[in-house]
ZADOGU-562361 format. One line per 2 residues: number of its first residue (from 1); their letters; for each residue x, y, z of N, C-alpha, C. Coordinates in Angstrom, 1 decimal, always signed. Example, Ala and Ser with C-alpha at 12.3 -4.5 7.8 and 13.67 -1.06 7.14 Angstrom:
<pts>
1 = as = +13.2 -5.7 +7.8 +12.3 -4.5 +7.8 +13.2 -3.3 +7.8  +12.8 -2.2 +7.1 +13.7 -1.1 +7.1 +12.9 +0.0 +7.9
</pts>
This chain:
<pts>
1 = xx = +10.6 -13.0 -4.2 +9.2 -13.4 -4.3 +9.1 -14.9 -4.2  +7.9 -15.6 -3.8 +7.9 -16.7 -3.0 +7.6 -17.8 -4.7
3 = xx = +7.9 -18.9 -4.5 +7.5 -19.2 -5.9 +6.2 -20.8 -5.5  +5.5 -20.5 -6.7 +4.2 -21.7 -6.7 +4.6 -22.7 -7.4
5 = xx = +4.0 -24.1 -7.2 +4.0 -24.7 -7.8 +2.4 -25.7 -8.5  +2.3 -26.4 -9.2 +1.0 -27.1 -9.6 +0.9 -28.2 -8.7
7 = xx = -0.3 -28.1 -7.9 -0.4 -29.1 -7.2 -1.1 -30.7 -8.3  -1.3 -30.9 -9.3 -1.9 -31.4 -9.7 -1.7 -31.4 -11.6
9 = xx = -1.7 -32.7 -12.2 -1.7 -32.3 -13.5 -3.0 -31.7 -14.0  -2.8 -30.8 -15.5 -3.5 -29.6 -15.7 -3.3 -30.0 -17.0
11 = xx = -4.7 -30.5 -17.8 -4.6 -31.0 -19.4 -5.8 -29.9 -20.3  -5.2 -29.8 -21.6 -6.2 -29.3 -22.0 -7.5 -29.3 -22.5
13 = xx = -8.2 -29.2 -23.5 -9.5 -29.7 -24.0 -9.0 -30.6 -24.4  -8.2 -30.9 -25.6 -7.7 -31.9 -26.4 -7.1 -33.0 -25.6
15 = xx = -6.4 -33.1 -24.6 -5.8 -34.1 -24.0 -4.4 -33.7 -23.5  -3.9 -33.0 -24.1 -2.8 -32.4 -23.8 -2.3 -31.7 -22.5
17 = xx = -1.3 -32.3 -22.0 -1.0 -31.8 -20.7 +0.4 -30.7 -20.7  -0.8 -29.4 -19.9 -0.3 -28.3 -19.9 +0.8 -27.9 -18.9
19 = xx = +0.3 -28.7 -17.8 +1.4 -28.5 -16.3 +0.8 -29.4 -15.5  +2.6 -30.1 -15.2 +2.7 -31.8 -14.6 +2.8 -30.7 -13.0
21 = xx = +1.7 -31.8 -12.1 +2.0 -31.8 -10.8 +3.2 -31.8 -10.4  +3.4 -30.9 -9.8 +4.9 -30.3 -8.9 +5.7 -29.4 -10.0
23 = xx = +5.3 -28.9 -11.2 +5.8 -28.0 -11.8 +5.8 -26.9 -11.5  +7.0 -26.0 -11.5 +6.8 -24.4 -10.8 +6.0 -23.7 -12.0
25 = xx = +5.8 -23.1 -11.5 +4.5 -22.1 -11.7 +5.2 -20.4 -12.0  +5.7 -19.8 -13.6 +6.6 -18.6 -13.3 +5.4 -18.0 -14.1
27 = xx = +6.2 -16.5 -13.8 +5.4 -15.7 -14.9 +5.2 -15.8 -15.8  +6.0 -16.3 -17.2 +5.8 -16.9 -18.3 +4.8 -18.1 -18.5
29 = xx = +5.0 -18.8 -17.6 +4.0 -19.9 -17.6 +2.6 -19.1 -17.5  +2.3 -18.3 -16.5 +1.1 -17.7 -16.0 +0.4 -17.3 -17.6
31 = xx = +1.4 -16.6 -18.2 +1.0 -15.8 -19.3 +0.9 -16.9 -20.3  +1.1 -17.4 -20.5 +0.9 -18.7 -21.7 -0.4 -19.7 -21.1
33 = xx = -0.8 -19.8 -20.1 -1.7 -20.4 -19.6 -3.0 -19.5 -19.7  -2.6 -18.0 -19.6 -3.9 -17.3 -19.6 -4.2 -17.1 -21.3
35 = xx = -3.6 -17.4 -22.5 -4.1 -17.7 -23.5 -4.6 -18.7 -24.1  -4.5 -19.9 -23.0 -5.1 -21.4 -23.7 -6.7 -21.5 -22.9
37 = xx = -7.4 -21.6 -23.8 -8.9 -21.9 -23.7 -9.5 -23.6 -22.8  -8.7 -22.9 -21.1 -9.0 -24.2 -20.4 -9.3 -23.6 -19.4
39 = xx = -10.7 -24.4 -18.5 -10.9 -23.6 -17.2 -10.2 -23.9 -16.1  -9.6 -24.9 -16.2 -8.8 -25.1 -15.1 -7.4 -24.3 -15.4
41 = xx = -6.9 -24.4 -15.9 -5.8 -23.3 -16.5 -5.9 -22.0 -16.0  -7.1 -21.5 -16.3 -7.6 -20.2 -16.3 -7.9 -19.5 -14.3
43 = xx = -8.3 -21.0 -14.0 -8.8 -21.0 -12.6 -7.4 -21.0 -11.7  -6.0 -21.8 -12.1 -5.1 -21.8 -11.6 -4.3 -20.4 -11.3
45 = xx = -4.5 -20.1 -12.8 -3.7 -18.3 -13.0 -4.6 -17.6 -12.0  -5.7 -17.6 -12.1 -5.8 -16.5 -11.3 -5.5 -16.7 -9.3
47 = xx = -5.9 -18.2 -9.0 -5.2 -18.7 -7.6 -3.6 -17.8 -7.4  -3.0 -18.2 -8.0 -1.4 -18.4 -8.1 -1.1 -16.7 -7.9
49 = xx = -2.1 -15.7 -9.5 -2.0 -14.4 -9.0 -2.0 -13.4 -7.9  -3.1 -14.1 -7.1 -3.7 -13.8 -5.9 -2.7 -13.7 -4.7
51 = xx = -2.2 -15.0 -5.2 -1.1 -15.9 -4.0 +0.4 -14.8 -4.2  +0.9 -14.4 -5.4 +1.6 -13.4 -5.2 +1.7 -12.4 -4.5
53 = xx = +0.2 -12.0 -4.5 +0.3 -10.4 -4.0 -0.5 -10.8 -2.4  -1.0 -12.1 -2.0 -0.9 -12.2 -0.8 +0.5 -12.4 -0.3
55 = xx = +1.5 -12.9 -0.9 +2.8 -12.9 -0.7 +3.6 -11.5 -0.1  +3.5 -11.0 -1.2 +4.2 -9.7 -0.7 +3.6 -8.7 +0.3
57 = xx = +2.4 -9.2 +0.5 +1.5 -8.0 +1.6 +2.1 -9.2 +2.9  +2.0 -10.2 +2.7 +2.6 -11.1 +3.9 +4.1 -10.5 +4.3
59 = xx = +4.9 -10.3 +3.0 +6.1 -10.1 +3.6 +6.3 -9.0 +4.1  +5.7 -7.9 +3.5 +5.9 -6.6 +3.5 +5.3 -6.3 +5.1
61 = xx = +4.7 -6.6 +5.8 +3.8 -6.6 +6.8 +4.3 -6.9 +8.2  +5.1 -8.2 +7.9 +5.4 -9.2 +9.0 +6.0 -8.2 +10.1
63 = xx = +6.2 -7.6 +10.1 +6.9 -7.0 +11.7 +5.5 -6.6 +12.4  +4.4 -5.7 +11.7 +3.3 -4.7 +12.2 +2.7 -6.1 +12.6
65 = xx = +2.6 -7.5 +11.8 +1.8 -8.3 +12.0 +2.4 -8.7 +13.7  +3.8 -9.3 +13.6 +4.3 -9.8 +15.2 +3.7 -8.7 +16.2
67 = xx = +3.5 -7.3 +16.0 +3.0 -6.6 +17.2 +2.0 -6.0 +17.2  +0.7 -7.1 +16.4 -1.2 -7.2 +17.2 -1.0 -7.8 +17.9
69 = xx = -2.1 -7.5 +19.0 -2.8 -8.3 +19.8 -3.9 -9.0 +19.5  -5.0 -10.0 +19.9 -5.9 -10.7 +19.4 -6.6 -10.3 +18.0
71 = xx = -7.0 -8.9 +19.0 -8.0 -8.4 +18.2 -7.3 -7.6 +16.9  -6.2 -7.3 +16.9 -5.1 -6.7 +16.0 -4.9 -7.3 +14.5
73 = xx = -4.9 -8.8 +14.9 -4.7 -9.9 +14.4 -5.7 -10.4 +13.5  -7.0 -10.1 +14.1 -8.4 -10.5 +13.5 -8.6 -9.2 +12.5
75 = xx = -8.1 -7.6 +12.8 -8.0 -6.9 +11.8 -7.1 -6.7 +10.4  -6.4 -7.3 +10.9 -4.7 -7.4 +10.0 -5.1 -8.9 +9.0
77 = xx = -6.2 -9.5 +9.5 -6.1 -10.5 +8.3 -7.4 -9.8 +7.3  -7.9 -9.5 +7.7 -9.4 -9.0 +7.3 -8.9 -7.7 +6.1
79 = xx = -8.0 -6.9 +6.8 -7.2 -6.1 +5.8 -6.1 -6.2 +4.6  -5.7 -7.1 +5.0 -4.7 -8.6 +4.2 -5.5 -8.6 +3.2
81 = xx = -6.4 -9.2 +3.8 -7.7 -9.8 +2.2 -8.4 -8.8 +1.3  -8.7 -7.9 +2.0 -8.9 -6.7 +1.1 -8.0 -5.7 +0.3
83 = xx = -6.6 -5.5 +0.7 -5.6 -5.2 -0.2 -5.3 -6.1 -0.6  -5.2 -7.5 -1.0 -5.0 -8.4 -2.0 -5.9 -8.2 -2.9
85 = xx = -7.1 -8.3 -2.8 -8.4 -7.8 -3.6 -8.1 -6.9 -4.8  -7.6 -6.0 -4.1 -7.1 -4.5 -4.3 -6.5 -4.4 -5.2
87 = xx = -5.0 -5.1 -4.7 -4.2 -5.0 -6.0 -4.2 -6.0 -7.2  -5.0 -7.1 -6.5 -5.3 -7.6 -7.8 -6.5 -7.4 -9.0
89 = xx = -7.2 -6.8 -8.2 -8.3 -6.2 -9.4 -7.8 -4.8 -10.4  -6.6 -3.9 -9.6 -6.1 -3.2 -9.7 -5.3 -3.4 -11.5
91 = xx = -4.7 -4.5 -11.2 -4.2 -4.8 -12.5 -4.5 -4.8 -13.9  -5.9 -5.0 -14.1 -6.4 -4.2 -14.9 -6.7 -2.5 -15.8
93 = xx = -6.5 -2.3 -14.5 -7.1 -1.0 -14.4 -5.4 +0.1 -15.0  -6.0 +1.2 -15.6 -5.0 +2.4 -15.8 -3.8 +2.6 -15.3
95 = xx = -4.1 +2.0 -13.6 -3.1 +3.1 -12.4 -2.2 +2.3 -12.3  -2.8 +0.9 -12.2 -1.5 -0.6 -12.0 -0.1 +0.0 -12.5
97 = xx = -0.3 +0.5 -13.9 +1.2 +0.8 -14.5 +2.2 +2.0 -13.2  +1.8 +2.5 -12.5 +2.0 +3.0 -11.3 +1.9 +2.7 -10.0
99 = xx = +1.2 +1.4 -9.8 +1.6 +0.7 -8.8 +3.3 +0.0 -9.0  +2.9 -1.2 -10.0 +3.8 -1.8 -10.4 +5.0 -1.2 -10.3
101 = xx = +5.2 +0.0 -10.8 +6.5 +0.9 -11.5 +7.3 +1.5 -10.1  +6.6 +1.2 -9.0 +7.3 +1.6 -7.8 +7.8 +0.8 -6.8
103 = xx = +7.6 -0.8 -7.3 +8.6 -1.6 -7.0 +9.9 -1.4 -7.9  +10.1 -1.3 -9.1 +11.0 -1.4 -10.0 +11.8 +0.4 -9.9
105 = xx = +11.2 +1.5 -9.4 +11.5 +2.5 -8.9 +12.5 +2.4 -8.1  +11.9 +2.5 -6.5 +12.6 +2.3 -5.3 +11.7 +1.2 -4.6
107 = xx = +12.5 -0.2 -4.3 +11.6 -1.1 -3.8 +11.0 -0.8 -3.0  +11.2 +0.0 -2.0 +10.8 +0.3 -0.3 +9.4 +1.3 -0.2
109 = xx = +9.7 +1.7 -1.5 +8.4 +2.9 -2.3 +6.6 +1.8 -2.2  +7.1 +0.7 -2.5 +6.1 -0.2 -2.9 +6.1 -1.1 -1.6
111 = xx = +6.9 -1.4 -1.0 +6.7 -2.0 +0.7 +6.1 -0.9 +1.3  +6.8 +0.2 +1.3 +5.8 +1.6 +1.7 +4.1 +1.3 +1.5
113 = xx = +3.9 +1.3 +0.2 +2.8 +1.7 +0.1 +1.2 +0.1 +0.3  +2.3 -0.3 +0.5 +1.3 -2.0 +1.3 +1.1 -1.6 +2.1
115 = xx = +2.1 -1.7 +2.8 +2.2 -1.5 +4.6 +1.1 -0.2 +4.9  +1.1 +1.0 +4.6 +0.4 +2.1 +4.7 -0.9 +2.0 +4.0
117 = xx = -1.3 +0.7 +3.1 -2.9 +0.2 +2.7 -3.2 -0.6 +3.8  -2.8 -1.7 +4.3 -3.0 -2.4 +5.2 -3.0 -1.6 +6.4
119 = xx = -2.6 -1.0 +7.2 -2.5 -0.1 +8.4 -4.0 +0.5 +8.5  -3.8 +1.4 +7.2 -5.2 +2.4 +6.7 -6.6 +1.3 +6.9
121 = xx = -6.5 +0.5 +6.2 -7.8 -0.1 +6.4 -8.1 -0.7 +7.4  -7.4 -1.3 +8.8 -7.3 -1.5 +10.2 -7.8 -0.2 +11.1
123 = xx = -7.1 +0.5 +10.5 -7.7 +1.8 +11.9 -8.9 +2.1 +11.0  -9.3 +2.1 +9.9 -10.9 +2.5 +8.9 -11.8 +1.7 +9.6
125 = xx = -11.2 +0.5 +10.0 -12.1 -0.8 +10.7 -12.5 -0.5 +11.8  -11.7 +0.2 +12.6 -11.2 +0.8 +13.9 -13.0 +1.6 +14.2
127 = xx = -12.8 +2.5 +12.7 -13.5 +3.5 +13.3 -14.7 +3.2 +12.5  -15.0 +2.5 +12.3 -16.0 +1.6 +11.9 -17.1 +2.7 +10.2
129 = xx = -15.5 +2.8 +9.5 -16.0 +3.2 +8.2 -16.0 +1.7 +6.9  -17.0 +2.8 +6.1 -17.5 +1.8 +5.3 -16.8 +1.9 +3.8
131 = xx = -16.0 +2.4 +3.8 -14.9 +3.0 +2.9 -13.9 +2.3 +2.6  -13.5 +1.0 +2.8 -12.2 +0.7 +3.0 -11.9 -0.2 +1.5
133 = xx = -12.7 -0.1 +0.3 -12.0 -0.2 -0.8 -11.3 +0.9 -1.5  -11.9 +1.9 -1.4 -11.3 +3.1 -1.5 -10.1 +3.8 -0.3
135 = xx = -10.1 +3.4 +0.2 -9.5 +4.1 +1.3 -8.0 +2.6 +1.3  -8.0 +1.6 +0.7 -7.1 +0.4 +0.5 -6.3 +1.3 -0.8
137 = xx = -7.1 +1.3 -1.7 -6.3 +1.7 -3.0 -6.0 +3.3 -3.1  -6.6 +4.3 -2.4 -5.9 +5.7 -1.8 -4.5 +5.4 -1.5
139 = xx = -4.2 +4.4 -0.4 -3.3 +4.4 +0.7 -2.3 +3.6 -0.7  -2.6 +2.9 -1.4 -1.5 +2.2 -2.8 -1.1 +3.0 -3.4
141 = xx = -1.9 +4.3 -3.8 -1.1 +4.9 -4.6 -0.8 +6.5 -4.1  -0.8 +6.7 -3.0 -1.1 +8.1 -2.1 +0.4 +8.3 -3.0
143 = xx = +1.7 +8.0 -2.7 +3.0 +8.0 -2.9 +3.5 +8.2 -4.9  +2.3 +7.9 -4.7 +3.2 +7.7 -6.5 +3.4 +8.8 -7.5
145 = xx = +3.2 +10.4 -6.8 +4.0 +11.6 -7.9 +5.1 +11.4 -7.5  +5.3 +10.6 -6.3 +7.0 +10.5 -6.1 +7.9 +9.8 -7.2
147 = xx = +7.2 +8.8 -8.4 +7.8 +8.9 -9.5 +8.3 +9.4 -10.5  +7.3 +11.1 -10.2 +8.1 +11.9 -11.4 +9.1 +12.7 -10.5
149 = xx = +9.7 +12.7 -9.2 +10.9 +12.9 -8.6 +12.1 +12.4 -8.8  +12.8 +12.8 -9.3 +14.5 +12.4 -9.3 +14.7 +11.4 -8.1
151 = xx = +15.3 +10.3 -8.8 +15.4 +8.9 -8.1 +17.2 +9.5 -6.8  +18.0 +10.0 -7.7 +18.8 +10.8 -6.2 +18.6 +11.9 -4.9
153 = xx = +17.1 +12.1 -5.4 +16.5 +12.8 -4.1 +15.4 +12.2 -3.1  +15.0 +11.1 -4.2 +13.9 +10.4 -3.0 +15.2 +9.0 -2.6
155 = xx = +16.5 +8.9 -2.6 +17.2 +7.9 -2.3 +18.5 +8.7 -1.6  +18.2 +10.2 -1.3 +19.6 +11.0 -0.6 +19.2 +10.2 +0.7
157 = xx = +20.8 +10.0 +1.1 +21.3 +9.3 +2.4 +21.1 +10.7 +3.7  +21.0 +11.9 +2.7 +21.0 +12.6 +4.2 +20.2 +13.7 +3.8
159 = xx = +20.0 +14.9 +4.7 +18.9 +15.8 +4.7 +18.9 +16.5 +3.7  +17.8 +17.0 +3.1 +17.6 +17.5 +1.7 +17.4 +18.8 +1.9
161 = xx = +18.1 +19.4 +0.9 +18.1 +21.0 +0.6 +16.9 +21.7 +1.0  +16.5 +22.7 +1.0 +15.0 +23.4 +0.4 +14.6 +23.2 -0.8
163 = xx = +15.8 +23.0 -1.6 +15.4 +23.1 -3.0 +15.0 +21.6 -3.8  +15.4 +20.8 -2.8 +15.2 +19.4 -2.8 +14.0 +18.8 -2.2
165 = xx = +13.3 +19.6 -1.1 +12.3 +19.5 -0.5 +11.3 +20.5 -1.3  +11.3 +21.5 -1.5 +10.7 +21.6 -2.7 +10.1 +20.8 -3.6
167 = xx = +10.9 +20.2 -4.4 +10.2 +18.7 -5.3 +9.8 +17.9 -4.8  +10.0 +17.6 -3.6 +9.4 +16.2 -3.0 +7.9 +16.8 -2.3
169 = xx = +7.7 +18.0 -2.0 +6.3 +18.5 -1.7 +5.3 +18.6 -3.0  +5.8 +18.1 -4.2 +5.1 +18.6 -5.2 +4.1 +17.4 -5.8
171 = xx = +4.9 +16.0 -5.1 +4.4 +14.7 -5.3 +3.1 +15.0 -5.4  +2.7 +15.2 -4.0 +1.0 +15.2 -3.8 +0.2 +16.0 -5.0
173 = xx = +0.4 +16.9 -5.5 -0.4 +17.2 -6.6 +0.3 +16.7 -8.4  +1.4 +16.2 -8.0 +1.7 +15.1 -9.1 +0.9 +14.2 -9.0
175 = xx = +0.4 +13.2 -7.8 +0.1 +12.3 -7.8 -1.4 +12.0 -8.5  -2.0 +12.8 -8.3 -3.5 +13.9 -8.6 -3.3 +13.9 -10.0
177 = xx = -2.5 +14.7 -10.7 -2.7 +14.6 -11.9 -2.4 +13.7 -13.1  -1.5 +12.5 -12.3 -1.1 +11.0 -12.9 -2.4 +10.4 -13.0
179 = xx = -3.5 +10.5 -12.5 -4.7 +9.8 -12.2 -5.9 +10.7 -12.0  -6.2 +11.8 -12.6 -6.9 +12.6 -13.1 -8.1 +12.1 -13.9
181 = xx = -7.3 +11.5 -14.8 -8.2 +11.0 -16.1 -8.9 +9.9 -15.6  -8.7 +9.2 -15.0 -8.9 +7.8 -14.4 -10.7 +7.7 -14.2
183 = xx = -11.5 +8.5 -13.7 -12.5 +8.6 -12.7 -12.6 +7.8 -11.7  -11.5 +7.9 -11.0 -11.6 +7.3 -9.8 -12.8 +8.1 -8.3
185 = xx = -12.9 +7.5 -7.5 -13.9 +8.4 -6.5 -12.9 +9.5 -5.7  -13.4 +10.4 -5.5 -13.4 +11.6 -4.7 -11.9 +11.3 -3.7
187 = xx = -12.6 +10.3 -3.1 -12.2 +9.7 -1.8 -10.4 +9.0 -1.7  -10.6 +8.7 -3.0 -9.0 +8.3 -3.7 -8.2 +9.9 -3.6
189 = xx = -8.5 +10.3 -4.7 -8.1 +11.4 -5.0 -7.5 +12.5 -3.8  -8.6 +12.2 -3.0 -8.4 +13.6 -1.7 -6.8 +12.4 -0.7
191 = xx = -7.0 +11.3 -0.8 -5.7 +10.6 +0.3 -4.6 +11.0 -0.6  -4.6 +11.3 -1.9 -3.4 +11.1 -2.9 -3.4 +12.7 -2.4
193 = xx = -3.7 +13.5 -2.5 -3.8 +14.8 -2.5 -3.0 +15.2 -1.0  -4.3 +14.8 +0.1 -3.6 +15.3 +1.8 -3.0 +14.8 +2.8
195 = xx = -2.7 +13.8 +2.3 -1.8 +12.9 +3.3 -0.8 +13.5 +3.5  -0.6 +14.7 +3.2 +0.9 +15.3 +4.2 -0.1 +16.6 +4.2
197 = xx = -1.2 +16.7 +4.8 -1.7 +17.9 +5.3 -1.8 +18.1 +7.0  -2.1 +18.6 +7.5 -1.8 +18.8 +9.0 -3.4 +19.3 +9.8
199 = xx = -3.5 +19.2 +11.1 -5.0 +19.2 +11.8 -4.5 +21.0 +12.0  -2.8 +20.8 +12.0 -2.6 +23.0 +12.9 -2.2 +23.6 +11.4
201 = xx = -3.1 +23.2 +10.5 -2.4 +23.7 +9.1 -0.8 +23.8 +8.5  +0.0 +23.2 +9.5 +1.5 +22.9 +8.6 +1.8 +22.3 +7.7
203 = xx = +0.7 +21.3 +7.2 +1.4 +20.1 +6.4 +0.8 +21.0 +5.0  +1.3 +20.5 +3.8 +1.3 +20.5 +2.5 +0.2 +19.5 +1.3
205 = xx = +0.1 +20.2 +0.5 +0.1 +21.3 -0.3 -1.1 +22.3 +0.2  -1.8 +22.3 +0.7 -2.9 +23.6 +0.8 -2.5 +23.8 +2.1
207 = xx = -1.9 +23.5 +3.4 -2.2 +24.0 +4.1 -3.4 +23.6 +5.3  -4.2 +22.7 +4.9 -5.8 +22.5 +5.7 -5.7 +22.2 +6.6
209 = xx = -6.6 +22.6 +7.1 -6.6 +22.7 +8.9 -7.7 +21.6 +9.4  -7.8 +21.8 +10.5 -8.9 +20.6 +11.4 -9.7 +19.8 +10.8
211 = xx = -11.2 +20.1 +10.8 -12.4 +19.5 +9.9 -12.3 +19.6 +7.9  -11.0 +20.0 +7.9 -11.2 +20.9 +6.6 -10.9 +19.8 +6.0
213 = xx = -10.0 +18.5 +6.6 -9.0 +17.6 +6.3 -10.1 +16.2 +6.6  -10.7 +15.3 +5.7 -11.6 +14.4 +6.1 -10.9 +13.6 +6.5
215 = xx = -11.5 +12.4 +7.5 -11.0 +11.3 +8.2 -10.2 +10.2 +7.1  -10.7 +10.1 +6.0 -9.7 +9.1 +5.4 -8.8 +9.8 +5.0
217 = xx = -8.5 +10.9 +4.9 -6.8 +11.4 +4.4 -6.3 +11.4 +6.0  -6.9 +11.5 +7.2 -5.9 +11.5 +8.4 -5.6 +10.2 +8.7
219 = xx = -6.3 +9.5 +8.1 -5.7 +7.8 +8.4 -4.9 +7.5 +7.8  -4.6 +8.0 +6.6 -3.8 +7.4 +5.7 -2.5 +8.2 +6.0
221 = xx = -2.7 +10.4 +6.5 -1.5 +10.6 +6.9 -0.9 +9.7 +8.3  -1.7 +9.3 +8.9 -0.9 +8.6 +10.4 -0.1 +7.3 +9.8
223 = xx = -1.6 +6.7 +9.0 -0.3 +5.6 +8.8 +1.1 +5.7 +7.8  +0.9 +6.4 +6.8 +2.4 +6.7 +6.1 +3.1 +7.5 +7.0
225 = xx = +2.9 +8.1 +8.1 +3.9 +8.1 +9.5 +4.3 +7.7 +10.2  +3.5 +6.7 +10.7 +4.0 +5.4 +11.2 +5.0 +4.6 +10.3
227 = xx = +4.8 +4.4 +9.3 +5.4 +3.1 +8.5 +6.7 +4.1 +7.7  +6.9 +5.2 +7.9 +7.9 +6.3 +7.7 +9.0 +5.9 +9.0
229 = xx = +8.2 +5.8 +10.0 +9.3 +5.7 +11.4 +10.0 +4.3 +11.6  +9.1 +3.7 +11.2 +9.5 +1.8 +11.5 +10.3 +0.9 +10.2
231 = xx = +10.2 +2.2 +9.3 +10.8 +1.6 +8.1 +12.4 +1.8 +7.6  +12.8 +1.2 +6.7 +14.3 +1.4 +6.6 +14.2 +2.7 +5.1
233 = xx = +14.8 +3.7 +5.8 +15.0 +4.9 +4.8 +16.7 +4.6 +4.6  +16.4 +5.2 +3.5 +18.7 +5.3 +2.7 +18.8 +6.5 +4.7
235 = xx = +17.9 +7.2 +4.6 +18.6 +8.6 +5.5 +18.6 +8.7 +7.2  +18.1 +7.1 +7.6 +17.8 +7.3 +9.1 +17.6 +5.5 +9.1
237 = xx = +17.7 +5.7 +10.7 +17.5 +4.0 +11.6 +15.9 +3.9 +11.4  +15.5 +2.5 +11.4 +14.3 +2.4 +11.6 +13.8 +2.5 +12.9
239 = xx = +12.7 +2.5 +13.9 +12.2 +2.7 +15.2 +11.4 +1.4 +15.0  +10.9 +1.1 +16.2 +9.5 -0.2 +16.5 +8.6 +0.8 +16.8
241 = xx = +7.6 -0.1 +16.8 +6.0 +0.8 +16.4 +5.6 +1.1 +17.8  +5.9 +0.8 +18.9 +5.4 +1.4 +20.4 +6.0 +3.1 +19.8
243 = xx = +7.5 +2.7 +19.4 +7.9 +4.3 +19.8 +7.2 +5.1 +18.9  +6.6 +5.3 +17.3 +6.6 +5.8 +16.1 +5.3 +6.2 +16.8
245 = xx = +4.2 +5.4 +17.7 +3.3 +5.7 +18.3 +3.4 +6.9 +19.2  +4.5 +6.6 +20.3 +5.0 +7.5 +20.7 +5.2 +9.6 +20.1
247 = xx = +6.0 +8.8 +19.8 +6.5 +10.0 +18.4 +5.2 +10.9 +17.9  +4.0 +9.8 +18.0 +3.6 +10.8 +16.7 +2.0 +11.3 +18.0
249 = xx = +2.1 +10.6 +19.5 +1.6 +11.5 +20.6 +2.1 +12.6 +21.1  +3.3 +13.2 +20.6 +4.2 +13.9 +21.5 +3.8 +15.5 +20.3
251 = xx = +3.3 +15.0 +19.2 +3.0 +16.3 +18.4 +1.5 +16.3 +17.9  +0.4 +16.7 +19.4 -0.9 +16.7 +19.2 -1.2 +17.4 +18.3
253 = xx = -1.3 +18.7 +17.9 -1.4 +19.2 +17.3 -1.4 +19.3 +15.5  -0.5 +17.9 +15.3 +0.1 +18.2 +14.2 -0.7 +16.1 +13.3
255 = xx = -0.9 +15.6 +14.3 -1.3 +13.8 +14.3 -2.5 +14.3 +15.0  -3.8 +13.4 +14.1 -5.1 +13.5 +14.7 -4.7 +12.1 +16.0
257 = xx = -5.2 +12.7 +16.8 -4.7 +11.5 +18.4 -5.6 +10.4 +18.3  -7.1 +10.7 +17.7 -8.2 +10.3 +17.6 -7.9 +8.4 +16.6
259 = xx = -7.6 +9.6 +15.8 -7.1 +8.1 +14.7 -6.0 +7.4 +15.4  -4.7 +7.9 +16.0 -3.5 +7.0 +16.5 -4.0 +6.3 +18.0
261 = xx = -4.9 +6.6 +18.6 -6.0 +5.6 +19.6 -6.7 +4.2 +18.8  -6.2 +4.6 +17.6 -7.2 +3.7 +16.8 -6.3 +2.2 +16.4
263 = xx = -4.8 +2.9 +15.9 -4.2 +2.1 +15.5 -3.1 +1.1 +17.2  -3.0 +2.4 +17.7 -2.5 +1.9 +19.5 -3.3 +0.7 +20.3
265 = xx = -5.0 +0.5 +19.8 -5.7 +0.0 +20.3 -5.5 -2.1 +19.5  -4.4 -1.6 +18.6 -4.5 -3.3 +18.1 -3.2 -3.9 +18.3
267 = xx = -2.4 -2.7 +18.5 -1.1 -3.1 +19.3 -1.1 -4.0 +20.3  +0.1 -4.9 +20.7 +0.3 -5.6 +22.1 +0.7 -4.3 +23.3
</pts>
């Protein structure tokens, strides 16, 4: 993680200086600054917070970012800014303890689930929905019953039993009932729920078929498919995103084509 520093000295009411220009800026500090009764203090923490989780959506990103085109580019920042939003308002809120916990899980769990908010909200842009705060923080925590899975089956190097896949299909209505209580919208709920549902009824847990499956759970399944093929698993090579596009034309039936036109279209 990228580290800040104070551009500027930072004094209190009293006179007291809290943080000398060019001092780094850690988490301890953040937290000791957010109990001293100074607006500048106050105004810094929250810049700096920001600046973190633009950080990691920067880093987490940078490959899908090298391959927009113009207009790819003009969506990918616009998206940028709204999962930054996201996770940082998020922090307050119930579910954060479940964002957070999937970096410290399996890192790649929480690069996953950037990458697959960012993607999601591009092709949402795509298709010119008005959803994309919900449909940003769906796609953050679509993954997270994968928590209550055994950390040596979401990290096996090679193919998983039935009985192993078994549990890992169970996520999606774990995920649902970690955030139950929450009252979150509908719209949350159903991407945590169907993102491994299918348009020819194969995918999991219910089974749903065509129209049955709304457009923000098929955006969110394309992009955690995408970002499944391009990414580094313990159990397989990563691919580039022409091919994972590829890939996921070759099984119409199974990938709404409609949405992956969507995300093909910001490609180089």
């Amino acid at each position: 993680m990228s580290k800040y520093y104070a551009k500027k000295d930072i004094y209190s009411k009293d006179g007291r200086l809290l943080l000398a220009s060019g001092q780094e800026i850690s988490e301890k500090t953040l937290l000791r600054l957010k109990s001293l009764d100074c607006a500048e203090a106050i105004e810094l923490v929250l810049q700096n917070e920001k600046g973190i989780y633009e950080q990691d959506i920067e880093e987490s990103t940078r490959i899908l970012k090298d391959n927009l085109n113009s207009k790819g580019i003009k969506y990918y920042e616009d998206a940028s800014s709204i999962a930054t939003k996201i996770l940082y308002e998020s922090k307050n809120q119930p579910w954060w303890i479940y964002i957070n916990t999937l970096s410290n899980y399996v890192n790649w769990m929480y690069l996953h689930a950037i990458n697959v908010s960012v993607m999601s909200i591009m092709m949402a842009k795509v298709r010119k929905l008005e959803i994309l705060n919900e449909i940003a923080l769906g796609a953050f925590l679509h993954d997270i019953g994968k928590l209550m899975i055994p950390k040596n089956i979401i990290q096996k190097p090679n193919k998983l039993s039935d009985i192993e896949m078994m549990y890992i299909k169970q996520h999606c209505d774990l995920g649902v009932s970690m955030v139950k209580d929450y009252n979150l919208n509908q719209i949350i709920l159903n991407i945590i729920s169907q993102h491994h549902e299918k348009p020819d009824g194969s995918g999991y847990p219910l089974g749903l078929q065509g129209e049955d499956i709304p457009v923000h759970s098929k955006i969110v399944m394309v992009a955690d498919a995408i970002d499944a093929i391009t990414s580094y698993r313990p159990y397989k090579l990563k691919k580039d995103l022409k091919t994972a596009i590829e890939e996921l034309r070759q099984h119409t039936a199974k990938y709404p084509q409609d949405v992956i036109d969507a995300m093909s279209s910001l490609l180089l």
